[in-house]
N, C-alpha and C positions, 0 to 999 in steps of 0.2 A: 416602667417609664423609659420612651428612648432616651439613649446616649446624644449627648451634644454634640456637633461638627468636630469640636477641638478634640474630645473625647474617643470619637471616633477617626478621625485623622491622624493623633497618636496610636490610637491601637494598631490601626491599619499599618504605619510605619514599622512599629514591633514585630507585626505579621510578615510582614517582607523580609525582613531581617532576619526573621526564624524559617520564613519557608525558602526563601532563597540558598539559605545553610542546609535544612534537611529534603528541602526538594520536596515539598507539599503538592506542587503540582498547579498548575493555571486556573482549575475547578475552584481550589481551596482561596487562593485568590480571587477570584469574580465573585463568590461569597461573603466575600469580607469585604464586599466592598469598594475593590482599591480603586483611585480615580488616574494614577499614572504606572506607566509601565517600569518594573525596576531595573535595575542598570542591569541585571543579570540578562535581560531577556531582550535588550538595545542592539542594533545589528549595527555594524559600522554602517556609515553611509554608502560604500558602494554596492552594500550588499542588500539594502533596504527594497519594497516592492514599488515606491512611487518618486524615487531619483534618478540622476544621472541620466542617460541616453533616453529611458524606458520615458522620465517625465515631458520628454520632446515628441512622445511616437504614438498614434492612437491605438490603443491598446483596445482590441478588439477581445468579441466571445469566437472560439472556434466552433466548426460545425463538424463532429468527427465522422467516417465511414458510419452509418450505419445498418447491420447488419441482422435481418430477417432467421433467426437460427431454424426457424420451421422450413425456410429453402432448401436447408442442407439435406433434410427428409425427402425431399420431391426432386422433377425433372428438373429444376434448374438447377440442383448442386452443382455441374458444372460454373456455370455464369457466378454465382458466390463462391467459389474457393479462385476464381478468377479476381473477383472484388477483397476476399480475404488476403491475397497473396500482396494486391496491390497496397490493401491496410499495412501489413507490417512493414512494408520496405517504405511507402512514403512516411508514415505518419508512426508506426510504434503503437499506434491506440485504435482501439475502435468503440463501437460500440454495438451492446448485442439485444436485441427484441427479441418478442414471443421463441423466451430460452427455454417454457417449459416448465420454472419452479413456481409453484401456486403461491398466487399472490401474498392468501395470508402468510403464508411460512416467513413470505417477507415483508412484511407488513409488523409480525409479530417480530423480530428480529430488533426492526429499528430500534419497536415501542421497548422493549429491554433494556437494547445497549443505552437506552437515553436513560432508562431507569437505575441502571447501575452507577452511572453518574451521578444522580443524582440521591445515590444512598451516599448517607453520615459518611464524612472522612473519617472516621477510626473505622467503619466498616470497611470501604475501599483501600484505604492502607494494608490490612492484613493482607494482601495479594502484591503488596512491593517488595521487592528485593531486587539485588543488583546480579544475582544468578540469571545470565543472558538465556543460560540453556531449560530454566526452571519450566514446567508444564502451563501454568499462570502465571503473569506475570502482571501489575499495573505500576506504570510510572508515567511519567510527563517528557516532555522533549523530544528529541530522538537518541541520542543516547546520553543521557544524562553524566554516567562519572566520564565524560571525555567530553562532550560539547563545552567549545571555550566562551558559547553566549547561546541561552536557554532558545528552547522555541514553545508558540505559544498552542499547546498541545498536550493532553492526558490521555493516555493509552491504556486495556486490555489486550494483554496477548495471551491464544492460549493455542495450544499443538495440540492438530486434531487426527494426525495421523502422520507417523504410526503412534500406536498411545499403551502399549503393552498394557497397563494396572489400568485401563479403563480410564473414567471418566471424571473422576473421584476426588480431582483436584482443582476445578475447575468451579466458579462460586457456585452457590446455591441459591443465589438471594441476588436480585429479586427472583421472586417462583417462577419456576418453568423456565428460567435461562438454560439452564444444564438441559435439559429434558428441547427446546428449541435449536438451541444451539446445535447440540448433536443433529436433531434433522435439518438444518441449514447446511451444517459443512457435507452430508452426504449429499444434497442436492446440489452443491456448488463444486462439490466433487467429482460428482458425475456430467457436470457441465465442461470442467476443465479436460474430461477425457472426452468429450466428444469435440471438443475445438481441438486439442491436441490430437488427432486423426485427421482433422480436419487440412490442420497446419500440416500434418506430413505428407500430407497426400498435395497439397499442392505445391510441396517442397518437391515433388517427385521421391517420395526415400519412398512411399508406401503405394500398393494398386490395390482396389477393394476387390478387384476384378479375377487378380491374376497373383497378388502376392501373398497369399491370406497367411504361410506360416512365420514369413518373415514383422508382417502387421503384429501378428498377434505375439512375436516374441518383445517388440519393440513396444507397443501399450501395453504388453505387463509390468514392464518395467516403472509405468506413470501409473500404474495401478498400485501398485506397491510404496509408491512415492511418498514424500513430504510434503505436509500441507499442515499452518501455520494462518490463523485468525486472528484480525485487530480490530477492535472498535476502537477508533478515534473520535475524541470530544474535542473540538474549538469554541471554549465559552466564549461571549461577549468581549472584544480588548479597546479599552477606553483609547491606544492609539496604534491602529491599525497598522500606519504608516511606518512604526519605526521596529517592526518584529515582523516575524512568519508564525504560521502552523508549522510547516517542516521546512528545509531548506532544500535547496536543486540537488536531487538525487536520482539514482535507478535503482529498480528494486533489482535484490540476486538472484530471483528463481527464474524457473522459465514464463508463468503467465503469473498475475496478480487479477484476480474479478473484484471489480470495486463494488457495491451498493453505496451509493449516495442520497441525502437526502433532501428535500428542494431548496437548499441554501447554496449559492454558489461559493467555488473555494478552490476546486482543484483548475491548474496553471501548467499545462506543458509547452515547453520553448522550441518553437517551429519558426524555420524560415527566418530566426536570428531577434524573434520577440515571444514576452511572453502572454500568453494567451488562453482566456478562461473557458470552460468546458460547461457549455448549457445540461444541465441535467435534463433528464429523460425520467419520467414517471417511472419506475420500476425494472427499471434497463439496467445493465451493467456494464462498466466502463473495465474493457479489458485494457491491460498494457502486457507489452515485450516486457523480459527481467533480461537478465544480465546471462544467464545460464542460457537464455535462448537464443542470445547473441552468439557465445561460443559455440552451442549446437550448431546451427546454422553458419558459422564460422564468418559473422558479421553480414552476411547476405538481410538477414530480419535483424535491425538495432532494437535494444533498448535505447528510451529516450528519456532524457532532463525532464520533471516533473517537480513541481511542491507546492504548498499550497500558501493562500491568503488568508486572512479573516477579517472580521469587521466588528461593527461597534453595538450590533443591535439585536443580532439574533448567536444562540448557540447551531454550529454545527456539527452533526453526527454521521459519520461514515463507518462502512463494513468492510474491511479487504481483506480476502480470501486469495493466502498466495501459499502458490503447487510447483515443486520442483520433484526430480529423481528422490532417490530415498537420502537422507543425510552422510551418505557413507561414502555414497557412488563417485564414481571418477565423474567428473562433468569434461567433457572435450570434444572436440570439432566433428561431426560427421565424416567416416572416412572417404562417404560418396559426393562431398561437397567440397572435397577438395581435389586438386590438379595441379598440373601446372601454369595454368593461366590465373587459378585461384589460389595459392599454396596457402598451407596452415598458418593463422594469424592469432592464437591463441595457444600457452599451456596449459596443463591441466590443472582442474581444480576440483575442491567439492568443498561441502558446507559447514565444513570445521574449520576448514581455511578462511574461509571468508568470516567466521564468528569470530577468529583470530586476529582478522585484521582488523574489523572494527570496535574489539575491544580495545586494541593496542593505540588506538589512534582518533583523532574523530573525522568520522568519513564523510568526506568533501566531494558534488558531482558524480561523477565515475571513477574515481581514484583506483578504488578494489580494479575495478574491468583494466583500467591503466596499466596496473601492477603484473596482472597477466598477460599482455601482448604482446608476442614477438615481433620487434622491431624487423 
């Protein structure tokens, strides 16, 4: 027999109350039910997505670069690393077509990450813990023991390289994620290296032509690299208006490949509004990180991005983010600086930045702030 309204508007309360203290996660809540957002998860108002300046201004969908990655193979690479170079400096984003990865690979990919979500919370819990550096990780928010008001957001992370003991930590359940998963991040893998050639060569650091040993000693190095996978769940949130998915951020590494799924959500701040990104059937939505800014020693930004949700559908996203290996110094290209350009960054790498945002809860670009020489 179901439970009554009152019956279940009490329990629901009690659920809030228990999952708010243990951080159950937004999933565990949109199953139970709840019809209001809890105070944990309430953004002040000027930080909400439909106040202040933003509720005066027509908030548009943006139309990012998009980019043909089968050009980069033919006679027009020129003309595309022309339109590539132009992506990073105006906009930070782009987006990339006929990349190459066969559809079902990603097709099967989504159909999982959605499936994982939606396995038993005593299943999905076994993969929480507050170990930032752990191999699997699943939690909600963005960083939970430091965020001072929740976001509306359940996470999968899992390090897919380098992975020394294999793969072994990584769920099992539902079938075939482990066994998918592993071929997704190689194919998104080898996408990030062939943009990142791409990116150097029309940085001018690389020539295909003329500089093959210096090329190949500089994408070994992104060979060897760090590479870090998230599904993001955004269930259903009964009020939209007064939470986020994530909050205005940059990612650290050097590229981030999103797969998205046809529910809109992600939000980058161009031109001084923020502004939604029409998905693309099976496209991938690149951005700059943070480490690409310093590479490039601010010539390519990362850029302010976070996301919205809504009241009717779940949304699932894939982001596939590649940087140097976790050890590496990160710092400014020496051939990218001068004196009309001098160095605008110190060095850093990816223990430091795990340190900052343990220590703290990281706001915009704060981490990138913290590095810049004045």
């Amino acid at each position: 027999m179901s439970p009554s309204i009152s019956h279940t508007t009490e329990k629901t309360m009690n659920d809030v109350h228990s999952e708010t203290k243990f951080h159950k996660g937004v999933k565990h809540l949109h199953e139970n039910g709840i019809e209001k957002v809890p105070r944990k998860y309430i953004l002040p108002i000027s930080d909400r997505p439909n106040t202040g300046k933003e509720q005066h201004s027509n908030r548009t969908n943006i139309r990012l670069p998009v980019l043909d990655f089968a050009e980069l193979q033919g006679p027009n690479r020129s003309q595309l690393l022309n339109a590539l170079a132009n992506a990073c400096e105006q906009y930070g984003f782009f987006q990339v077509v006929n990349h190459g990865i066969p559809i079902d690979i990603i097709n099967s990919m989504i159909r999982l990450c959605k499936s994982f979500f939606e396995l038993p919370f005593e299943e999905r819990s076994n993969y929480m813990s507050p170990d930032m550096k752990t191999q699997a990780r699943y939690g909600t928010s963005f960083n939970q023991s430091k965020d001072g008001v929740f976001y509306w957001r359940d996470f999968l992370k899992v390090v897919c390289h380098p992975l020394p003991d294999g793969h072994c930590h990584w769920p099992s359940s539902p079938r075939d994620l482990r066994k998918q998963a592993m071929a997704y991040a190689k194919e998104t893998r080898n996408l990030f290296l062939m943009l990142m050639e791409a990116i150097l060569e029309s940085l001018g650091l690389i020539d295909k032509e003329i500089d093959v040993t210096e090329e190949n000693d500089i994408l070994q190095e992104f060979k060897e690299g760090s590479q870090i996978m998230v599904a993001n769940c955004y269930p259903p949130c009964p009020q939209p208006d007064l939470t986020l998915g994530m909050p205005p951020h940059s990612d650290y590494g050097f590229l981030t490949l999103l797969l998205q799924d046809e529910v809109k959500g992600l939000q980058l701040h161009y031109e001084g509004k923020w502004l939604t990104v029409e998905p693309i059937p099976n496209a991938f939505v690149v951005n700059i990180g943070d480490h690409l800014e310093i590479f490039t020693n601010g010539r390519y930004k990362s850029v302010l991005h976070r996301v919205i949700v809504n009241q009717e559908k779940t949304r699932v996203t894939l982001a596939s983010l590649h940087s140097l290996p976790f050890e590496h110094i990160i710092q400014p290209s020496p051939k990218l600086i001068n004196e009309d350009n001098p160095r605008r960054y110190k060095d850093t790498n990816f223990a430091q930045f795990l340190e900052y945002i343990s220590s703290c809860e990281p706001k915009k670009k704060e981490f990138l702030e913290s590095i810049r020489l004045s």
